[in-house]
N, CA, C and O atoms as CSV, one atom per row, in Angstrom:
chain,resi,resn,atom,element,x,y,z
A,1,UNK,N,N,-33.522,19.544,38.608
A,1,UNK,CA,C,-33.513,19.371,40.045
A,1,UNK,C,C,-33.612,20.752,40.694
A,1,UNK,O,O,-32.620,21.476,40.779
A,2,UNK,N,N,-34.968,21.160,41.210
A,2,UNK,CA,C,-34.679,21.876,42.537
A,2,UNK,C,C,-33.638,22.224,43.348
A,2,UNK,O,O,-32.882,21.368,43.807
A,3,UNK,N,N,-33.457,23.971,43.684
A,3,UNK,CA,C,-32.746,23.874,44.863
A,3,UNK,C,C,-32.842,22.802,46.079
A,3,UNK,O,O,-31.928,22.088,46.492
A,4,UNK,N,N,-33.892,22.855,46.448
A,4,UNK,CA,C,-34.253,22.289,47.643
A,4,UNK,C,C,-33.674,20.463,47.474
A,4,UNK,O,O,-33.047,19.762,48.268
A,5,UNK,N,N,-34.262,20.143,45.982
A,5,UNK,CA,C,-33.433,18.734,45.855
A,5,UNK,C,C,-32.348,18.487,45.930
A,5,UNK,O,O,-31.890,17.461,46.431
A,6,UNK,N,N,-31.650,19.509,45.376
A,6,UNK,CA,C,-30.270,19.857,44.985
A,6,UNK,C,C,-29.394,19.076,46.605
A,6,UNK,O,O,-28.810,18.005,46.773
A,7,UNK,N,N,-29.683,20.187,47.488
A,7,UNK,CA,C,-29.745,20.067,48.771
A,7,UNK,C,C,-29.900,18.640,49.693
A,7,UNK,O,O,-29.062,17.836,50.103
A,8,UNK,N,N,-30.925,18.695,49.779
A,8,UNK,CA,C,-31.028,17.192,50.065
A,8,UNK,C,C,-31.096,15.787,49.792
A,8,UNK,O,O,-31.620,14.811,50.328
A,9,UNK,N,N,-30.185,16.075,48.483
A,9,UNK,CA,C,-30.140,14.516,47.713
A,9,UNK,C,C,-28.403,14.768,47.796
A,9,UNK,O,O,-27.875,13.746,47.359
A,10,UNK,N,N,-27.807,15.349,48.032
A,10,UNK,CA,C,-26.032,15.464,47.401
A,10,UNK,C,C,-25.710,15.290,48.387
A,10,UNK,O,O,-26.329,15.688,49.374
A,11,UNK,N,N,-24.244,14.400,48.433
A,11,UNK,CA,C,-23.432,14.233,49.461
A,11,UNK,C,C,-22.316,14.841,49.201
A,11,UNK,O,O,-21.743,14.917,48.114
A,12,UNK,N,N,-21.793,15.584,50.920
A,12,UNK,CA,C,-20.387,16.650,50.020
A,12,UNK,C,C,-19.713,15.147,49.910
A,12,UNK,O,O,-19.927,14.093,50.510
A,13,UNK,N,N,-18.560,15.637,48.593
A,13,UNK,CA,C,-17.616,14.424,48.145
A,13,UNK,C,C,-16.274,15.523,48.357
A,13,UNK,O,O,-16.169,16.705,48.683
A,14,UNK,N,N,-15.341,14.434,47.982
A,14,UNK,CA,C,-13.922,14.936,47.954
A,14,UNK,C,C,-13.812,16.193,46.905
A,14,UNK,O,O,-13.263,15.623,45.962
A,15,UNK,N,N,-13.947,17.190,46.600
A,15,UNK,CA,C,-13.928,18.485,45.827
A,15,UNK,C,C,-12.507,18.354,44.651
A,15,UNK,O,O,-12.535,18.964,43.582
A,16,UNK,N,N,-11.620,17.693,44.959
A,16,UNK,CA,C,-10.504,17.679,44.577
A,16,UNK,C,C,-10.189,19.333,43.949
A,16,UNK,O,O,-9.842,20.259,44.683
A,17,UNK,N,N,-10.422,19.474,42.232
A,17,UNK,CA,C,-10.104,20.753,42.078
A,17,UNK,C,C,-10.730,22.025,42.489
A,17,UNK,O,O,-10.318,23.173,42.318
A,18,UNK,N,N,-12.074,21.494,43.206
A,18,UNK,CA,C,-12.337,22.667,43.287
A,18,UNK,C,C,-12.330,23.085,45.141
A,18,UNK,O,O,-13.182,23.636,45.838
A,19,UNK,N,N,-11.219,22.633,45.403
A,19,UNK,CA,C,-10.774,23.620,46.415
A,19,UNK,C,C,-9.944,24.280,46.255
A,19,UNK,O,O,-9.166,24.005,45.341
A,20,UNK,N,N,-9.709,25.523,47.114
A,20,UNK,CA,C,-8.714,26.917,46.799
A,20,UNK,C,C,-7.862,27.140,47.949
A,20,UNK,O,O,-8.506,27.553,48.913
A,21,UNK,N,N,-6.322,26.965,48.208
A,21,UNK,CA,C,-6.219,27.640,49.905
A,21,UNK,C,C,-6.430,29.203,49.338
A,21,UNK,O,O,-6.591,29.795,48.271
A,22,UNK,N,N,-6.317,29.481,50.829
A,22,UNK,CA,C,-5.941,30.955,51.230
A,22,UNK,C,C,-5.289,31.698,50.580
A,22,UNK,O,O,-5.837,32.603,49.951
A,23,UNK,N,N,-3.775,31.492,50.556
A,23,UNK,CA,C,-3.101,31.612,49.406
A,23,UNK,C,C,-3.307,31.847,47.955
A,23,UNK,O,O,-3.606,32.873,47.343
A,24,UNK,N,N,-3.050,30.533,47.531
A,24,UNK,CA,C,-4.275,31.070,45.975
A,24,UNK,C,C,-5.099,31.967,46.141
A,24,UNK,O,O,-4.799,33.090,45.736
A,25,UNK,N,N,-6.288,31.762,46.737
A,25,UNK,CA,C,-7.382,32.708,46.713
A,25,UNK,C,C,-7.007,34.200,46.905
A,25,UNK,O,O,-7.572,34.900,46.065
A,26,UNK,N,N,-6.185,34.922,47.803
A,26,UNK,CA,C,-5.648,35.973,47.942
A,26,UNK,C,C,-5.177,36.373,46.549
A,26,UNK,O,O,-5.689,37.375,46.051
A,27,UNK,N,N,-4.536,35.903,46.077
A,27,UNK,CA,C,-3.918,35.947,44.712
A,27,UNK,C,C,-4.861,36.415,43.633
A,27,UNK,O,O,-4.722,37.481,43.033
A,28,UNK,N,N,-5.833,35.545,43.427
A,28,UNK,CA,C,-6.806,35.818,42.172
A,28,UNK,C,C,-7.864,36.552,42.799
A,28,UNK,O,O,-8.906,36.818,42.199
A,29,UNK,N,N,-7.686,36.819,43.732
A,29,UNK,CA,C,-8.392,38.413,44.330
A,29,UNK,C,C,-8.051,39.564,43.891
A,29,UNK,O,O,-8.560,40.297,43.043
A,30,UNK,N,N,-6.757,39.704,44.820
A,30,UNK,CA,C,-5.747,40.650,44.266
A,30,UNK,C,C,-6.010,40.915,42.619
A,30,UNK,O,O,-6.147,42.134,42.516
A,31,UNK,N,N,-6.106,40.448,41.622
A,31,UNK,CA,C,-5.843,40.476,40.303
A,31,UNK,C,C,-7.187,40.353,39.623
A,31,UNK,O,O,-7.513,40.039,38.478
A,32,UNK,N,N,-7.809,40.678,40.625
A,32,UNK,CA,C,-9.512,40.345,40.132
A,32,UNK,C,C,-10.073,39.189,38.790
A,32,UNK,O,O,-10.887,39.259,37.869
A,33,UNK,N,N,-9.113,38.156,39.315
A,33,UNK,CA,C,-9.650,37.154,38.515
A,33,UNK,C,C,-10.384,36.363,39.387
A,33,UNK,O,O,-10.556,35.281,38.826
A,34,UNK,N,N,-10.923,36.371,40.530
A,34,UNK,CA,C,-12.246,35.990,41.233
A,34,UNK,C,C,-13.043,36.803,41.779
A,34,UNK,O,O,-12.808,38.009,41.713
A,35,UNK,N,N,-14.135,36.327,42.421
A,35,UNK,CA,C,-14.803,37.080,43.428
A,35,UNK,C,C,-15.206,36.065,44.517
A,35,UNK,O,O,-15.332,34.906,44.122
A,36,UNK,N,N,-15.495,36.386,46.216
A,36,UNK,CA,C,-15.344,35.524,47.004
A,36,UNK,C,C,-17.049,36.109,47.430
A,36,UNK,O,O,-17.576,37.216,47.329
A,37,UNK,N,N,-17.525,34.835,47.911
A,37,UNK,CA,C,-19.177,35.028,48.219
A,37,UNK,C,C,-19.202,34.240,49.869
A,37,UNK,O,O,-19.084,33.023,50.012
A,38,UNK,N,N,-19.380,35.228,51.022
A,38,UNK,CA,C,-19.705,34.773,52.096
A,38,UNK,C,C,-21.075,34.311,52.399
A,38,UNK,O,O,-21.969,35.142,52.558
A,39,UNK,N,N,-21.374,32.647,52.520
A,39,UNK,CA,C,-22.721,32.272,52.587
A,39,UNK,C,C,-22.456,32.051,54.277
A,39,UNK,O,O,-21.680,31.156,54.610
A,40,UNK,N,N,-22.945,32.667,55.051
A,40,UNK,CA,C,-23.125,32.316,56.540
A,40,UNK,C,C,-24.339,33.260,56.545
A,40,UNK,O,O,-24.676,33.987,55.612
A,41,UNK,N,N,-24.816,33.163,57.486
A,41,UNK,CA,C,-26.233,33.461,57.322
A,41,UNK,C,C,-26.269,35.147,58.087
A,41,UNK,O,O,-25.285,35.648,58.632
A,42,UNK,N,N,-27.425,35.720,57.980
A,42,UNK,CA,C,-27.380,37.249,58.024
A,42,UNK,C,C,-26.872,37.774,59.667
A,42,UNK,O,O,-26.022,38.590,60.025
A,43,UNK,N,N,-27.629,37.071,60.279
A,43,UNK,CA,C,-27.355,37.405,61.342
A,43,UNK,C,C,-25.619,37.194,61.551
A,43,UNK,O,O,-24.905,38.192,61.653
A,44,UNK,N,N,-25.087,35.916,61.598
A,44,UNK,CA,C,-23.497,35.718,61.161
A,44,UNK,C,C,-22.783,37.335,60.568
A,44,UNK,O,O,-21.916,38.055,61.063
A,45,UNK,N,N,-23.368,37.426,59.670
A,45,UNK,CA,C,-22.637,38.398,58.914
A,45,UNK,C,C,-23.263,40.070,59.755
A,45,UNK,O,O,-22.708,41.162,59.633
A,46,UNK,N,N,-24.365,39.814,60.462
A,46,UNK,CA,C,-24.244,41.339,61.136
A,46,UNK,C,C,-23.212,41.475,62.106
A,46,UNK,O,O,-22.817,42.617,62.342
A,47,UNK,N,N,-22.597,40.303,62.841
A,47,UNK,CA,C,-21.550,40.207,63.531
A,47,UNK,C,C,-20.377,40.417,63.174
A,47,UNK,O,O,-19.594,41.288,63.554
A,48,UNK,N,N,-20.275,39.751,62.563
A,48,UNK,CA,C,-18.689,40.189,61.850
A,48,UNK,C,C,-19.205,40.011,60.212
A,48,UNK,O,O,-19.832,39.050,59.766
A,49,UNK,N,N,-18.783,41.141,59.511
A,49,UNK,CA,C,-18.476,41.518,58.337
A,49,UNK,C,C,-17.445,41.138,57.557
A,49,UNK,O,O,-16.378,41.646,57.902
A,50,UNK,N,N,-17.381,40.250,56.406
A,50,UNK,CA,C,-15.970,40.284,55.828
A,50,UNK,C,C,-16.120,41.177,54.251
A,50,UNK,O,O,-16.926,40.741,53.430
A,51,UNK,N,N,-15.464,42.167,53.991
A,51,UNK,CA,C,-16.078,42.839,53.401
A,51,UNK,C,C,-15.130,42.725,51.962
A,51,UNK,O,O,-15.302,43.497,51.019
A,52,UNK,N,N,-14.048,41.568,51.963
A,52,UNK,CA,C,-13.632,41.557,50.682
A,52,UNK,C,C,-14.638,40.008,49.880
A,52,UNK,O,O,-14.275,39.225,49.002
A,53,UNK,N,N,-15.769,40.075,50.552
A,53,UNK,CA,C,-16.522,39.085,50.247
A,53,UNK,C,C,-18.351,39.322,50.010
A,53,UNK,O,O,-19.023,39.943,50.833
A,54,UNK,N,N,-18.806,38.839,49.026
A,54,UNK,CA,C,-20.313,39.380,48.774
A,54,UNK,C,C,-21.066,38.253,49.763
A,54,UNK,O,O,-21.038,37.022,49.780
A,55,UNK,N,N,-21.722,39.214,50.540
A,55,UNK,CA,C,-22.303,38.243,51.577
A,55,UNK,C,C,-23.967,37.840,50.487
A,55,UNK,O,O,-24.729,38.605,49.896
A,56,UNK,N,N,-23.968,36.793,50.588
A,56,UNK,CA,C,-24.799,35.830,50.073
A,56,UNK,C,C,-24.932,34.548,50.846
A,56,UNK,O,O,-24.149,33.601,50.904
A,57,UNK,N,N,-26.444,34.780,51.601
A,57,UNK,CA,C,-26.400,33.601,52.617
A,57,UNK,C,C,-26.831,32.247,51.838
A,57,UNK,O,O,-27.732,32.413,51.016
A,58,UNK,N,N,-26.240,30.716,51.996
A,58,UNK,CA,C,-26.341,29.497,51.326
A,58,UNK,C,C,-27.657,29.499,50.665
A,58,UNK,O,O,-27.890,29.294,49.473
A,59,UNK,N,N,-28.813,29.869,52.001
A,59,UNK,CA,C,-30.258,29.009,51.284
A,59,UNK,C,C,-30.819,30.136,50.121
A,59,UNK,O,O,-31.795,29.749,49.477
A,60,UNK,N,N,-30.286,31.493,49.799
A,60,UNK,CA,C,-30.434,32.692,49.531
A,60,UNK,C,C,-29.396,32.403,48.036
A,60,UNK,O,O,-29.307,33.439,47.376
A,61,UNK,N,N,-28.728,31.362,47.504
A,61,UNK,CA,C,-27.990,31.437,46.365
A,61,UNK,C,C,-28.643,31.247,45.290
A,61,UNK,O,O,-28.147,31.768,44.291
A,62,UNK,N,N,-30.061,30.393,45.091
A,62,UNK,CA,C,-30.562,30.454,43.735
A,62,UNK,C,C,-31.031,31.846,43.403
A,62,UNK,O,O,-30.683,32.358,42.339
A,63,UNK,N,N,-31.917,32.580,44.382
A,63,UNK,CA,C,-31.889,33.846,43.983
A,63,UNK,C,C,-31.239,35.234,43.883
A,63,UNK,O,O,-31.701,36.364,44.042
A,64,UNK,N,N,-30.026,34.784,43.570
A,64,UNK,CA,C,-28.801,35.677,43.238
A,64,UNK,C,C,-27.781,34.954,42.623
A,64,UNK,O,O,-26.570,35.160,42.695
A,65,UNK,N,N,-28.304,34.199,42.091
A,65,UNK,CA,C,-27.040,33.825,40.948
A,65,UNK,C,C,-26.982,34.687,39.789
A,65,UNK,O,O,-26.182,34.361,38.912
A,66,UNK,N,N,-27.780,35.875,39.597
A,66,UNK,CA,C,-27.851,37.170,38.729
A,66,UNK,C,C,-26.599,38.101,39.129
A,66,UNK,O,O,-25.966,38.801,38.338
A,67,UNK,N,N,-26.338,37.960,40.664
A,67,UNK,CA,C,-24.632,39.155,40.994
A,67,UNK,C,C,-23.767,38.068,41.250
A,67,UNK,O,O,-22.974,38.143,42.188
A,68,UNK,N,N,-23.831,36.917,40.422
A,68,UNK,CA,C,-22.055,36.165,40.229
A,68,UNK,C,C,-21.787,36.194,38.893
A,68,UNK,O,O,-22.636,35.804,38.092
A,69,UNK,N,N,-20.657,36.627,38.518
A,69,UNK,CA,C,-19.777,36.329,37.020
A,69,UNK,C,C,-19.320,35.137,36.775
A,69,UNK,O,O,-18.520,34.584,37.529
A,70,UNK,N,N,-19.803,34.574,35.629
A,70,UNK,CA,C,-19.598,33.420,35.653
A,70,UNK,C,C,-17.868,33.332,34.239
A,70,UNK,O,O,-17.492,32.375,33.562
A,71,UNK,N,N,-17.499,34.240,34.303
A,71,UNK,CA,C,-16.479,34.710,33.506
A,71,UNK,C,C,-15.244,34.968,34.932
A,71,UNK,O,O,-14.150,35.518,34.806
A,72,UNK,N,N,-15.729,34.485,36.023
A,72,UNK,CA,C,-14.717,34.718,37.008
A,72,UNK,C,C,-14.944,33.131,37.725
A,72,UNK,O,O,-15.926,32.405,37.572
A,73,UNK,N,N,-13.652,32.840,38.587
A,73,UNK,CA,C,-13.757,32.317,39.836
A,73,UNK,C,C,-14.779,32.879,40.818
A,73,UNK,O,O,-15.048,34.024,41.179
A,74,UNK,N,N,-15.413,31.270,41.226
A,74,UNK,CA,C,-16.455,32.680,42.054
A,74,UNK,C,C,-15.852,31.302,43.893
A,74,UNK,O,O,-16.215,30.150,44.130
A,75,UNK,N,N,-14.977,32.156,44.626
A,75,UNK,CA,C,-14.456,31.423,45.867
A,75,UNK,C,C,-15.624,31.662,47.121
A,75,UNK,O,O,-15.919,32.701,47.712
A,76,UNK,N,N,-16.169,30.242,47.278
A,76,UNK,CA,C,-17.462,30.228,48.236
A,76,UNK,C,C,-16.744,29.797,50.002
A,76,UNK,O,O,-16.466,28.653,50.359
A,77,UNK,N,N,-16.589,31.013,50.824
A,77,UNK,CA,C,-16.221,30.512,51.919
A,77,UNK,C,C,-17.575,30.592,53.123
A,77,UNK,O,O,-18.672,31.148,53.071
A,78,UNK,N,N,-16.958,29.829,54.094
A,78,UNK,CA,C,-17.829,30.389,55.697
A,78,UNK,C,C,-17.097,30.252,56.623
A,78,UNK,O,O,-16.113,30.921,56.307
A,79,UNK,N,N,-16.861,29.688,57.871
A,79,UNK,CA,C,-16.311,29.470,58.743
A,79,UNK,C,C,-15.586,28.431,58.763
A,79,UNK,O,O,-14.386,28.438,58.486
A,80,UNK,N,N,-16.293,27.351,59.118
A,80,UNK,CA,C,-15.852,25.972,58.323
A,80,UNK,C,C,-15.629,25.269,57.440
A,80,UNK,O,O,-14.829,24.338,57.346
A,81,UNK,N,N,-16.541,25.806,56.536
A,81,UNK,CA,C,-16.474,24.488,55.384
A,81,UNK,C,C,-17.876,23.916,54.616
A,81,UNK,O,O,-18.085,23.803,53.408
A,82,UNK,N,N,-18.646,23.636,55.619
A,82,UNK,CA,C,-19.582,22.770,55.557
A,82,UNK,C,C,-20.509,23.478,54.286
A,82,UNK,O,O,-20.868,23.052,53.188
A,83,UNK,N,N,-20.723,24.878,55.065
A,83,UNK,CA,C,-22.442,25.451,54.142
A,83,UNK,C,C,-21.174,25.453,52.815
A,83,UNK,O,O,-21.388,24.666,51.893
A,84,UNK,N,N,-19.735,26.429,52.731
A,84,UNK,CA,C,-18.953,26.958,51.583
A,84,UNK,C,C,-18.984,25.174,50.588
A,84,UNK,O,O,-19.790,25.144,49.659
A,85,UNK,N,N,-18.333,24.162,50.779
A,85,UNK,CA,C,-18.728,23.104,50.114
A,85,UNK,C,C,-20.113,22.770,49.397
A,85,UNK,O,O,-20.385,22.597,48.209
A,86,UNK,N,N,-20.700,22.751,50.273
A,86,UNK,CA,C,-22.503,22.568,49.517
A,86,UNK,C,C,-22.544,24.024,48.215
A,86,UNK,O,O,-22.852,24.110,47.027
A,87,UNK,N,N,-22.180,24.716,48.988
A,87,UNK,CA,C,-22.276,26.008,47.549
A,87,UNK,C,C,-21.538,26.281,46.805
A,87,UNK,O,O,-21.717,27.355,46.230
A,88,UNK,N,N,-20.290,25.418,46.424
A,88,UNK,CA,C,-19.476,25.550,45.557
A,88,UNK,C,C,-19.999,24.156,44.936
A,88,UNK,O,O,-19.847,24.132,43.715
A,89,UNK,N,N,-20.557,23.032,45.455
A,89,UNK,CA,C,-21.094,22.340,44.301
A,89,UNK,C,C,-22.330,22.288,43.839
A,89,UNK,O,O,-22.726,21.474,43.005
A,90,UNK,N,N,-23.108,23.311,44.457
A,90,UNK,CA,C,-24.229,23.901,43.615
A,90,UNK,C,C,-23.678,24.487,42.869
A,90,UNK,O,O,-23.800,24.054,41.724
A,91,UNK,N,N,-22.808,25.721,43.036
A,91,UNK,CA,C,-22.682,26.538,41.859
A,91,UNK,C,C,-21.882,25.547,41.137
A,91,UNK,O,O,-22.484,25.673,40.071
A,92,UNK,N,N,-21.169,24.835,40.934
A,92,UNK,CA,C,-20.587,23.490,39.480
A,92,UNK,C,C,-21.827,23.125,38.711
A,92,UNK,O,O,-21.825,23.163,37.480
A,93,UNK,N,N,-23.207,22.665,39.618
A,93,UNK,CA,C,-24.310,22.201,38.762
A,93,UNK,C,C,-24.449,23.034,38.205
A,93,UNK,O,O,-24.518,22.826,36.994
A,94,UNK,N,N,-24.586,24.543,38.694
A,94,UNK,CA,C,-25.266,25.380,37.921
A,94,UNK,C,C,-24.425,26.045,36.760
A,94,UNK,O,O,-25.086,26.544,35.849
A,95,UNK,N,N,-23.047,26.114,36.681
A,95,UNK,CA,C,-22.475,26.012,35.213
A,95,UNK,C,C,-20.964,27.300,36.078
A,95,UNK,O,O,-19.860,27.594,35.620
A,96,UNK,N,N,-21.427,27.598,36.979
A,96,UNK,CA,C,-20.027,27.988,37.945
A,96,UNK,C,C,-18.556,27.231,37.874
A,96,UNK,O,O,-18.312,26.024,37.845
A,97,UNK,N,N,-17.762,28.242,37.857
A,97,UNK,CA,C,-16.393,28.348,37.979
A,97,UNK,C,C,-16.170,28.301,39.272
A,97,UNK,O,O,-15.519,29.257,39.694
A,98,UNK,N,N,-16.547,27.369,40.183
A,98,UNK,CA,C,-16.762,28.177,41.738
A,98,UNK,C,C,-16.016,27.122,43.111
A,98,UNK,O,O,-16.506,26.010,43.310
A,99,UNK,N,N,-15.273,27.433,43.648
A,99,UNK,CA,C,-13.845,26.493,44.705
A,99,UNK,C,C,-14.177,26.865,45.819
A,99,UNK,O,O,-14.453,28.063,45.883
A,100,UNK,N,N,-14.236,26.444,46.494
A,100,UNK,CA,C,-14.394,26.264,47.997
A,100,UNK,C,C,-13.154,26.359,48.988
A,100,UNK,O,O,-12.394,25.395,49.073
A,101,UNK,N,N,-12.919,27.631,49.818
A,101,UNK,CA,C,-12.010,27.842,50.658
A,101,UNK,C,C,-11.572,27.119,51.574
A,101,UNK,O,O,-12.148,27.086,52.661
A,102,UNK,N,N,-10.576,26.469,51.346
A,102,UNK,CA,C,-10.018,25.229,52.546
A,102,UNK,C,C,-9.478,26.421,53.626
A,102,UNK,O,O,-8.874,27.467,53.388
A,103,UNK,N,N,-9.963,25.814,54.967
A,103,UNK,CA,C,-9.576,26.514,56.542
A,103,UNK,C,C,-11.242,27.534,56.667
A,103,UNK,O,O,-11.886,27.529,57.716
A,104,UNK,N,N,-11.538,28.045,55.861
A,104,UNK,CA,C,-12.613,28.533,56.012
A,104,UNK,C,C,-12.073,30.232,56.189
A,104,UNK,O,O,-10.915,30.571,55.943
A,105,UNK,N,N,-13.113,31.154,56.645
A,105,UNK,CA,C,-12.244,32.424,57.031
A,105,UNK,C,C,-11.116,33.006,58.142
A,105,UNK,O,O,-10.495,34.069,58.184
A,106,UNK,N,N,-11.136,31.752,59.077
A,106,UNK,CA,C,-9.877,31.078,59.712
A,106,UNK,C,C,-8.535,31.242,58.919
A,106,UNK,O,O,-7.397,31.581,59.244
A,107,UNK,N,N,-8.957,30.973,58.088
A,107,UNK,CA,C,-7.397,30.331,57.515
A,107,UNK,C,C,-6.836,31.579,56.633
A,107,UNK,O,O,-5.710,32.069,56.556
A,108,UNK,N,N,-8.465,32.003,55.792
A,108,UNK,CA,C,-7.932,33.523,55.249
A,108,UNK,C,C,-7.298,34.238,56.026
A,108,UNK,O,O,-6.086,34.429,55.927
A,109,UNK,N,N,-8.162,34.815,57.057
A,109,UNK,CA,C,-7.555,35.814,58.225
A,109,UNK,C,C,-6.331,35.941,58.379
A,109,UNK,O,O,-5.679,36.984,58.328
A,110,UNK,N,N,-5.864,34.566,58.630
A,110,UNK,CA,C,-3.917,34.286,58.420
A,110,UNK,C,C,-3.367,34.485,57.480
A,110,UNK,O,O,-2.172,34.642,57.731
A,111,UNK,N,N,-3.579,34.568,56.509
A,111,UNK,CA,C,-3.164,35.013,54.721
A,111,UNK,C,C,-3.008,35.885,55.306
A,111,UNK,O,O,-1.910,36.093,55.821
A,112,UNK,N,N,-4.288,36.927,55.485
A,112,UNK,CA,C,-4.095,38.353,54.586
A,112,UNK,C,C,-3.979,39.534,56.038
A,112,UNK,O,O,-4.423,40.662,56.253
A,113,UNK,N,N,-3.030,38.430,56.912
A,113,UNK,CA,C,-2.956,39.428,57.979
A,113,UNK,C,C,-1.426,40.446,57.251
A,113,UNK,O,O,-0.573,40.023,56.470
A,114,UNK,N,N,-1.540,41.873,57.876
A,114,UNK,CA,C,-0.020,42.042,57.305
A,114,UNK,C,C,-0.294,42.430,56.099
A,114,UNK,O,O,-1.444,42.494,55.665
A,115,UNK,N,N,0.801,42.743,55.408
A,115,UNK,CA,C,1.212,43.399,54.178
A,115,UNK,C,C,-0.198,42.607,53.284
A,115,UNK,O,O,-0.406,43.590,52.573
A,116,UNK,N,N,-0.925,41.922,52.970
A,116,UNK,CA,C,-2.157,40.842,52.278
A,116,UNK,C,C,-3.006,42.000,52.266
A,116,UNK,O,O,-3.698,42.210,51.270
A,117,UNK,N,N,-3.042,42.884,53.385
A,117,UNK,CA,C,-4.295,43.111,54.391
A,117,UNK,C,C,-4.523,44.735,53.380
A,117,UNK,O,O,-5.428,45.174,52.669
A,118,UNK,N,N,-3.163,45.232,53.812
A,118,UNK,CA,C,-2.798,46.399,52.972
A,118,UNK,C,C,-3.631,46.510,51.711
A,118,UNK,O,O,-4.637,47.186,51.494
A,119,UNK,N,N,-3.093,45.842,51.088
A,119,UNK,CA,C,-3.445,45.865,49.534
A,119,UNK,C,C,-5.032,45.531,49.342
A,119,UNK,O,O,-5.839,46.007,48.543
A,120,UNK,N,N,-5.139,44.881,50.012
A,120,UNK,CA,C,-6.842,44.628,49.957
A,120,UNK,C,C,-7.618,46.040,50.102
A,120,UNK,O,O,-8.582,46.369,49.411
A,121,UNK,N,N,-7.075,46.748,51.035
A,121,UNK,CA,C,-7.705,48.051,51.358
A,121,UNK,C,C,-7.311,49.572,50.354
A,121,UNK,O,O,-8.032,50.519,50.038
A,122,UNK,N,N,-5.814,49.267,50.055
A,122,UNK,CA,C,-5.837,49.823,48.427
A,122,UNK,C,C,-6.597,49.551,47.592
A,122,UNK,O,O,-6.961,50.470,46.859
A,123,UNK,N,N,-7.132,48.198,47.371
A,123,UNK,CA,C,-7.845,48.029,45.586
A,123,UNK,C,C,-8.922,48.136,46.620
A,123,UNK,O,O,-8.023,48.060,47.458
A,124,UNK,N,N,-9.807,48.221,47.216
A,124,UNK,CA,C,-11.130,48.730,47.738
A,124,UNK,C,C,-10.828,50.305,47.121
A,124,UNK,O,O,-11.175,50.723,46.016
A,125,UNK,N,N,-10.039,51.077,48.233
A,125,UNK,CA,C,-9.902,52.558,48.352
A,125,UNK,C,C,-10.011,52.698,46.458
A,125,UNK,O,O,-10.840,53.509,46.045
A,126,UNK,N,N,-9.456,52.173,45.756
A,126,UNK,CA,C,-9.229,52.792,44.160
A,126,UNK,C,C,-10.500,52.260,43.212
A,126,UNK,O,O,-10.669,52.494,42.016
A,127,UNK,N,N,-11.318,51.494,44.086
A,127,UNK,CA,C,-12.677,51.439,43.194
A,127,UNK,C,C,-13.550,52.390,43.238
A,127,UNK,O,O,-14.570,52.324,42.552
């Protein structure tokens, strides 16, 4: 199946395990047992930047599934929900470890406000 089929034949379903809160996700950040992939689209991301996240816009994921580890969590957020769902169950077809951020970057923001926020900018600063 085609991306493009992929796409327009799937209905999002209930994700059960493979959603992540905030929480969690902060966690296996921190400890680099994931990596988080912002699919909102370019322009989105010239606006606001989230930079503990590899911006990778949705329709733009088959050709870069070469910079995801598939030896990691790979946590697919956006704003809402909608595009991060569709691309966390593409990446399942495609043989991904990959959860979908419940609240969207909403909900992160509230995590990792505060002492979260800190540490994020330590393990940046020490790479």
């Amino acid at each position: 199946m085609t991306y493009d089929e992929f796409v327009k034949n799937t209905t999002l379903k209930d994700m059960g395990e493979s959603k992540i809160s905030p929480k969690e996700a902060v966690e296996l950040l921190l400890n680099d047992k994931a990596i988080m992939i912002d699919v909102r689209e370019d322009f989105e991301n010239d606006l606001v930047e989230f930079k503990i996240a590899i911006h990778i816009p949705f329709n733009k994921l088959p050709e870069n599934l070469d910079k995801l580890d598939k030896n990691k969590i790979i946590i697919c957020a956006c704003p809402a929900g909608f595009r991060s769902n569709k691309a966390t169950e593409y990446l399942r077809y495609k043989g991904f470890k990959a959860k979908n951020l419940t609240g969207g970057f909403k909900e992160l923001l509230f995590e990792i406000s505060g002492g979260e926020a800190k540490k994020f900018k330590e393990k940046k600063e020490n790479k």
